[in-house]
MITIRO-770160 format. One record per residue (C-alpha): residue in three letters; y, z, x. Coordinates in pm, 1 decimal, always signed. Each point is the difference from the previous one (the first is absolute). Layout:
ALA Y Z X
...
***
This chain:
UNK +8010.9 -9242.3 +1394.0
UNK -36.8 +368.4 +42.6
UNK -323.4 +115.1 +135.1
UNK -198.5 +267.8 -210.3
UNK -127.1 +147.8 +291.8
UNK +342.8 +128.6 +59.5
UNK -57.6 +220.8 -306.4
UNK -331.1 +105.9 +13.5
UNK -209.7 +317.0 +161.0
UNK -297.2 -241.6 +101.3
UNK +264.5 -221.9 +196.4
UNK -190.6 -312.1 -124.0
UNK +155.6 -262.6 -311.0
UNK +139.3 -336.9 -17.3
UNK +354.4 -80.4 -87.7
UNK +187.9 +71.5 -346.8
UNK +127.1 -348.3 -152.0
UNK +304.8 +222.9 -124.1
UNK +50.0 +358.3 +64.1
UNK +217.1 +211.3 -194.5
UNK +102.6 +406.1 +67.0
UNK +93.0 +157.0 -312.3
UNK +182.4 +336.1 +83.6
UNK +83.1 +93.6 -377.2
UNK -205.6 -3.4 -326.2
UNK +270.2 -257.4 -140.2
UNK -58.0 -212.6 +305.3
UNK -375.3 +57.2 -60.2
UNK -32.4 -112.3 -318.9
UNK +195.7 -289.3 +39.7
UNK -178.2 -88.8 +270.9
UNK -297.6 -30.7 -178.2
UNK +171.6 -144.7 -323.1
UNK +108.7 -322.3 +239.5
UNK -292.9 +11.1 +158.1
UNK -192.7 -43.7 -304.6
UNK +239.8 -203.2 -202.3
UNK -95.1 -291.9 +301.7
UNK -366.8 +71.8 -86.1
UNK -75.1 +118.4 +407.6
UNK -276.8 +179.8 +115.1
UNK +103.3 +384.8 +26.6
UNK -74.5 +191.7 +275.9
UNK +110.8 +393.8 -36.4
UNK +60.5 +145.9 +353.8
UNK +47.1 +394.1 +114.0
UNK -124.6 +164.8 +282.7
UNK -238.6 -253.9 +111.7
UNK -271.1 +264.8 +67.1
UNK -256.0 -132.6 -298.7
UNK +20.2 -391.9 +36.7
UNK -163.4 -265.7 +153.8
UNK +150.1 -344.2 +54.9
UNK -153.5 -300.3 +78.9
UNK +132.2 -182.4 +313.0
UNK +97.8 -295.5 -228.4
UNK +265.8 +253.9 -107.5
UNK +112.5 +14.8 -389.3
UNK +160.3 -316.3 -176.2
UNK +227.4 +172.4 -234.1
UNK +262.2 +261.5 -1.9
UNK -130.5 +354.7 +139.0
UNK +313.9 +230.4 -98.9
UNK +2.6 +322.2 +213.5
UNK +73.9 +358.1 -190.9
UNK +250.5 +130.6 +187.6
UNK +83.4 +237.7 -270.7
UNK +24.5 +382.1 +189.6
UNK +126.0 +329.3 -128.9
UNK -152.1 +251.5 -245.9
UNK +148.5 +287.0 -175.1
UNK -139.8 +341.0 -134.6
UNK +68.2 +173.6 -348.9
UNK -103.7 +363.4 -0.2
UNK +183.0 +75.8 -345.2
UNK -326.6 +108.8 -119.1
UNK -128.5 +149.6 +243.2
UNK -95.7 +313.3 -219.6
UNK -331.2 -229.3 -61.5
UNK -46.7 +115.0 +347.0
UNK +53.1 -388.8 +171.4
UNK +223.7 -241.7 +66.3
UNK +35.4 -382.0 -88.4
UNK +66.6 -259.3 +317.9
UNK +96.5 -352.6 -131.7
UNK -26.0 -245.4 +295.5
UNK +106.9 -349.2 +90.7
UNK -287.2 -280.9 +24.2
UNK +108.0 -74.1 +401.5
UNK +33.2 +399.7 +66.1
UNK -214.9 +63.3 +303.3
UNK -300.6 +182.1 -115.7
UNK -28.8 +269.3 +281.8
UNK +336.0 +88.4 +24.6
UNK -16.6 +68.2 -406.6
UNK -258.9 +249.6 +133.1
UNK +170.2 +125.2 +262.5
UNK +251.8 +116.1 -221.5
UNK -207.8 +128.7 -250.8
UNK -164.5 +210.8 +225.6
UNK +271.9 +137.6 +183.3
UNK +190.2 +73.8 -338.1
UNK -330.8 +212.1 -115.0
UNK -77.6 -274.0 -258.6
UNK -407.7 +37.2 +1.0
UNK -215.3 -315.6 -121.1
UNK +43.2 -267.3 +253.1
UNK -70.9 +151.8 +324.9
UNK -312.9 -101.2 +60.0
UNK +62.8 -352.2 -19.3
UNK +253.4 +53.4 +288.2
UNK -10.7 -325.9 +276.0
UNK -107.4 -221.7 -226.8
UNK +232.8 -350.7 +45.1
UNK +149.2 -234.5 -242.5
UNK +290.8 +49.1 -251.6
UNK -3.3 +232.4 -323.6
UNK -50.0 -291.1 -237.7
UNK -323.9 -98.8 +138.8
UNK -169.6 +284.4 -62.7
UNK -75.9 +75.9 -330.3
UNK -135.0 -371.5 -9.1
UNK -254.1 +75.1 +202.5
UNK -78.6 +351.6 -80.6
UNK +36.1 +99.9 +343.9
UNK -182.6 +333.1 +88.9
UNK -119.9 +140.3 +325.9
UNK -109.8 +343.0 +99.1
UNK -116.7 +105.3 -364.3
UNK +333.9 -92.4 -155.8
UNK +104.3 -303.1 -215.1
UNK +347.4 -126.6 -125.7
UNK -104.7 +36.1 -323.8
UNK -38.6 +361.5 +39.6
UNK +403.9 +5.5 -46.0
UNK +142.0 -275.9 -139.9
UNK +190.5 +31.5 -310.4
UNK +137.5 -345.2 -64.6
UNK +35.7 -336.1 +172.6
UNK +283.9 -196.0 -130.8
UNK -80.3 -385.2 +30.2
UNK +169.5 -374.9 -55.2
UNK -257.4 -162.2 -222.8
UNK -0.6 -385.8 +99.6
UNK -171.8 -16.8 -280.4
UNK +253.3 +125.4 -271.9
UNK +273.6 -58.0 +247.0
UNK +108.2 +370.5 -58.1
UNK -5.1 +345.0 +160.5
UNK -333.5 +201.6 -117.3
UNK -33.4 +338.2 +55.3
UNK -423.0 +96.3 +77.2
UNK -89.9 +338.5 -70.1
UNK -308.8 +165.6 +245.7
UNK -283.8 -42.1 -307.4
UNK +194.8 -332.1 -48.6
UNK -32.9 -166.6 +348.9
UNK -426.3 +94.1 -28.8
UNK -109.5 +113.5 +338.5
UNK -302.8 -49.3 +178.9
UNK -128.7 +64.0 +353.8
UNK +238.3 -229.0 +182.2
UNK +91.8 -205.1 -321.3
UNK +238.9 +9.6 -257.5
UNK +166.9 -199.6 -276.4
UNK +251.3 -113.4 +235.5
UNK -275.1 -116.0 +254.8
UNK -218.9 -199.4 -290.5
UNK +307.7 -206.0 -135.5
UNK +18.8 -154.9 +362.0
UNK -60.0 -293.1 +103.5
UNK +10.6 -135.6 +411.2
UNK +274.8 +280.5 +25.6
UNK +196.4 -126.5 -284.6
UNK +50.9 +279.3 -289.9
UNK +28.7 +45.3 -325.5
UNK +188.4 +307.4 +52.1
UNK +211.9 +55.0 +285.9
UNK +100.1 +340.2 +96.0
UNK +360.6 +124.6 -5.0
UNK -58.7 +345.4 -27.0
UNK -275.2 +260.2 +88.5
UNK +51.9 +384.7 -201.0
UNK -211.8 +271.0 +175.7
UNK -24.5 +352.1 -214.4
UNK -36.9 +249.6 +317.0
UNK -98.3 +365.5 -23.9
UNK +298.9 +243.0 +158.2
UNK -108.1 +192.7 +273.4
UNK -120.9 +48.1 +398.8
UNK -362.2 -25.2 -85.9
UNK -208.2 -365.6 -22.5
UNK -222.7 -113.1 -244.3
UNK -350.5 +136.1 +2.4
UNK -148.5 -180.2 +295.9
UNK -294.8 -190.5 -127.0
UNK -111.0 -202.6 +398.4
UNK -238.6 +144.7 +125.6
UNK +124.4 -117.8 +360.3
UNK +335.7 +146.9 -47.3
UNK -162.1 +348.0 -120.0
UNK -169.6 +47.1 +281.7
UNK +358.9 -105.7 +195.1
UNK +198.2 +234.7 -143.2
UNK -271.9 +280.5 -20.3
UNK -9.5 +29.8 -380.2
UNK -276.2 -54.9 -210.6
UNK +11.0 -265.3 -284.0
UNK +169.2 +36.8 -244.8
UNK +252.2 +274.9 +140.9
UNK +375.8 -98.4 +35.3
UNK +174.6 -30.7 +344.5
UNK +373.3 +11.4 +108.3
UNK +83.8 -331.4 -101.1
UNK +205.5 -71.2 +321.0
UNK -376.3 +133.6 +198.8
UNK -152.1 -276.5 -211.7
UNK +233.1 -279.8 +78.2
UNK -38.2 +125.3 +342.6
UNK -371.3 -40.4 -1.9
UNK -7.5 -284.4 -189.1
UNK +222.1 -258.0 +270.8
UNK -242.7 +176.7 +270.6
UNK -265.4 -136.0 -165.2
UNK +145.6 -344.9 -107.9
UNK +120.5 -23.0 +335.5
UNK -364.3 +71.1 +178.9
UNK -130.6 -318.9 -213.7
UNK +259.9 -193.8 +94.3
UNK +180.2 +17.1 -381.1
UNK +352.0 +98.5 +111.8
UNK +211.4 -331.4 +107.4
UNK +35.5 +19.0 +390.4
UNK +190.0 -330.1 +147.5
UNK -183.0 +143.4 +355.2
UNK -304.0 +18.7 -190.1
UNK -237.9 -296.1 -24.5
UNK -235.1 +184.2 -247.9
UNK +293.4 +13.0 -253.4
UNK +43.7 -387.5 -33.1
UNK -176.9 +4.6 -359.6
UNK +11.4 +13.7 -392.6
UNK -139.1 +324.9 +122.3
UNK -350.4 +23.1 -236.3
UNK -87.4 -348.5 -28.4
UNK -275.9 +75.2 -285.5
UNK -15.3 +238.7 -258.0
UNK -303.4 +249.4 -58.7
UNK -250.9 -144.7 -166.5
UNK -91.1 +120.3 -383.2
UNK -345.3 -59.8 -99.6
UNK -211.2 +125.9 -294.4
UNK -236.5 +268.2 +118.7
UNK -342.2 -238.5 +59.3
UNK +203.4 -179.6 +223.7
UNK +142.4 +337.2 +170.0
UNK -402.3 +133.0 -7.7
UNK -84.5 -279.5 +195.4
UNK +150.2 +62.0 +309.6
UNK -118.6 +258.5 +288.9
UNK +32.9 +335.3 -36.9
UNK +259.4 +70.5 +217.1
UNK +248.0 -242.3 -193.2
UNK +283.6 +187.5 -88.4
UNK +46.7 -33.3 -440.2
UNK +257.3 +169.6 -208.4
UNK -41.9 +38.6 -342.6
UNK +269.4 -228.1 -233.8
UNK +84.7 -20.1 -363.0
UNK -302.5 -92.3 -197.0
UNK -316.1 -122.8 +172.3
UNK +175.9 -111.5 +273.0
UNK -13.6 +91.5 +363.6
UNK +256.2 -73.3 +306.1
UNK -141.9 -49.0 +313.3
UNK +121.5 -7.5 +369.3
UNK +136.5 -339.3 +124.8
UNK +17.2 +130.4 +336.2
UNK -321.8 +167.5 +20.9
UNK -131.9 -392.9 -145.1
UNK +140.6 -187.2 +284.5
UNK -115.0 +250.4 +230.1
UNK -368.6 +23.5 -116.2
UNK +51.5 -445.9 +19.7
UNK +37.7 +8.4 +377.9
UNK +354.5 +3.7 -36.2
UNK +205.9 +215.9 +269.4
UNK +292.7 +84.0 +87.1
UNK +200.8 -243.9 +178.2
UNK -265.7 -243.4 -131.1
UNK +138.3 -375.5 +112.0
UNK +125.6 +135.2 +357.7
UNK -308.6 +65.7 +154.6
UNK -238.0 -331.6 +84.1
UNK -259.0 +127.5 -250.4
UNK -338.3 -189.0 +36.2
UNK +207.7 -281.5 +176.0
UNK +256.6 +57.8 -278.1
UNK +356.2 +38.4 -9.6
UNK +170.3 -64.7 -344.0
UNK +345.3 -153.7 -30.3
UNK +9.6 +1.4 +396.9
UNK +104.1 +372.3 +2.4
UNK +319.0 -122.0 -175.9
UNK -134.6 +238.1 -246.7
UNK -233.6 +265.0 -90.0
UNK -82.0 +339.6 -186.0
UNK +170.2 +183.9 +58.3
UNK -115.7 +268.6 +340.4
UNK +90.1 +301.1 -215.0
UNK -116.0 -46.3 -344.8
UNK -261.5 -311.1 -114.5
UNK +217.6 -78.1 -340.2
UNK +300.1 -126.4 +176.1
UNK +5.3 -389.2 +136.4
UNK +264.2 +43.1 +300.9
UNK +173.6 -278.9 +150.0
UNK -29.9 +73.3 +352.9
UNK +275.2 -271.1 +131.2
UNK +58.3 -383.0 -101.3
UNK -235.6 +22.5 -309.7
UNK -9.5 -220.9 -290.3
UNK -65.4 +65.0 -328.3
UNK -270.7 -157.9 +13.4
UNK -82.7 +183.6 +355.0
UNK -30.6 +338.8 -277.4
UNK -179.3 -185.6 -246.5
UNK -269.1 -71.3 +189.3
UNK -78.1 +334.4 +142.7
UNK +14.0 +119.1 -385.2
UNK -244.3 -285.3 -106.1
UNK -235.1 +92.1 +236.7
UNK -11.2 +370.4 -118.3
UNK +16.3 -97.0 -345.9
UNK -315.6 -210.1 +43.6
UNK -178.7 +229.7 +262.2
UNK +42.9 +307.7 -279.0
UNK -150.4 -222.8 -230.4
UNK -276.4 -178.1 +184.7
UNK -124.0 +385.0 +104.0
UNK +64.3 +206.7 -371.1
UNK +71.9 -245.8 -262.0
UNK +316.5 +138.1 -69.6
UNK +356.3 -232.9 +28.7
UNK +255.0 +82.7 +147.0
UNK +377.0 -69.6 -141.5
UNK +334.8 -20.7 +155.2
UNK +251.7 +291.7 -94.8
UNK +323.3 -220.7 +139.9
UNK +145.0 -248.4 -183.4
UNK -166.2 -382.3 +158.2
UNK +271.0 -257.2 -120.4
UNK -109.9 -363.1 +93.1
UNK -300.7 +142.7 +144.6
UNK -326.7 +189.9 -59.7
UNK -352.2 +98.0 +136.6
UNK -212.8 -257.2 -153.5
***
């Protein structure tokens, strides 16, 4: 049996029962027409970068999306963009890459981020003031469900803050929906998006809110990613993660009031507020490189893991760790955030066989 490790950024997993590499849509779909005609667990594999696996591994079929290759249609460009339709197993950064350096603005500053295409409109992914769902068009799916090909419009697939229609119909990493396709609507042009991090402002010198050259931003952007220890680095301990292993809190705004001062709150939708994860494990007693150090006669997981010593929301694997090794460092933040501000933590990877209770 194939060890999931093998295809994971953590470098932790137990073995596949069956493993399958689908390189084309056709071999996609049947993969997962087989798959479920034998009624096996379904486990939907890309990059690696955003799942979890327990050490007992995953007793089913985990098919790997293989699927690369995108292609761009500028036939109306006079709308002032251009449409990008990519494959579900197409690297993510190198889509950016080429966006970038073909002065297609929209996706820059979600440059380093790792993982295939298909993953991330599931998750919403966003970092540096941008989100996916800032310029997707149109996901085509296979519907288990209806055993057919479904085409999800943006207002259709219902984003949230690291959510999404895609992300609520599934269950232990088994979809409803799985992703063939991603369609990005780009803007034409040398210039980014308005830059709405505050961090990257002051990086490239502009204020927020003002536009960059898209390739400065992309620039700026891995420099940052790669100072937290967010841009994959095999010589680079600190880059043996799901990357953010929990998502920022949102809380209504008596819970947000509660806190100190200093806690850092940005306004959401509604009533809502989002808060800091970071600034949460922090303020717990939680450091960087927490689990390394022999902390009050402490050393989690035996320094087989940690947080990360760049940035407090990744759990590293720092050589030999388990699984369970990573779980345990994220328990005991989980519970220390809540034992000090009443406030849980939850996991932004994928856990499949496993969890934090």
């Amino acid at each position: 049996m194939t060890s999931l490790a093998d295809f994971t950024t953590s470098a932790v997993g137990g073995p596949a029962r069956t493993l399958v590499e689908a390189r084309t849509e056709p071999e996609l779909i049947e993969a997962i027409r087989s798959a479920d005609a034998a009624g096996e667990p379904l486990l939907l594999l890309g990059g690696g970068s955003n799942l979890l696996v327990a050490d007992s591994g995953f007793a089913g079929t985990v098919i790997r999306i293989a699927t690369t290759g995108f292609t761009v249609n500028d036939d109306d460009a006079t709308c002032g963009g251009v449409m990008v339709t990519a494959q579900a197993g197409q690297p993510w950064d190198e889509l950016v890459e080429y966006t970038v350096r073909h002065a297609y603005s929209g996706l820059e500053a979600l440059s380093g981020i790792p993982g295939s295409t298909g993953a991330v409109p599931v998750q919403n992914v966003g970092a540096y003031g941008a989100e996916v769902s800032q310029t997707i068009a149109m996901v085509r799916t296979y519907d288990r469900q209806t055993q057919s090909i479904r085409s999800l419009a943006n207002a259709d697939l219902k984003f949230g803050y690291r959510d999404s229609l895609l992300k609520r119909t599934t269950d232990a990493g088994s979809p409803r929906f799985v992703v063939l396709t991603v369609q990005f609507q780009l803007g034409l042009g040398r210039m980014s998006a308005p830059v709405r991090y505050a961090e990257l402002a002051r990086e490239l010198g502009v204020a927020v809110g003002e536009r960059a050259y898209a390739t400065d931003v992309r620039r700026a952007v891995l420099k940052l990613r790669a100072a937290k220890g967010m841009v994959l680095d095999s010589a680079d301990r600190d880059t043996y993660s799901t990357g953010s292993f929990f998502t920022n809190p949102v809380v209504d705004a008596a819970d947000a009031a509660s806190l100190p001062e200093g806690a850092p709150r940005y306004p959401m939708p509604g009533s809502a507020v989002k808060l800091s994860a970071a600034w949460l494990i922090e303020q717990a007693g939680f450091g960087k490189g927490f689990g390394l150090a022999a902390d009050a006669g402490f050393r989690a997981a035996g320094g087989r893991a940690s947080l990360s010593t760049k940035h407090t929301l990744a759990v590293t694997n720092r050589g030999g760790a388990s699984a369970e090794d990573l779980l345990s460092i994220a328990r005991l933040v989980a519970d220390g955030v809540e034992e000090r501000f009443g406030i849980r933590l939850h996991p932004e990877p994928l856990l499949i066989g496993c969890s934090l209770n």
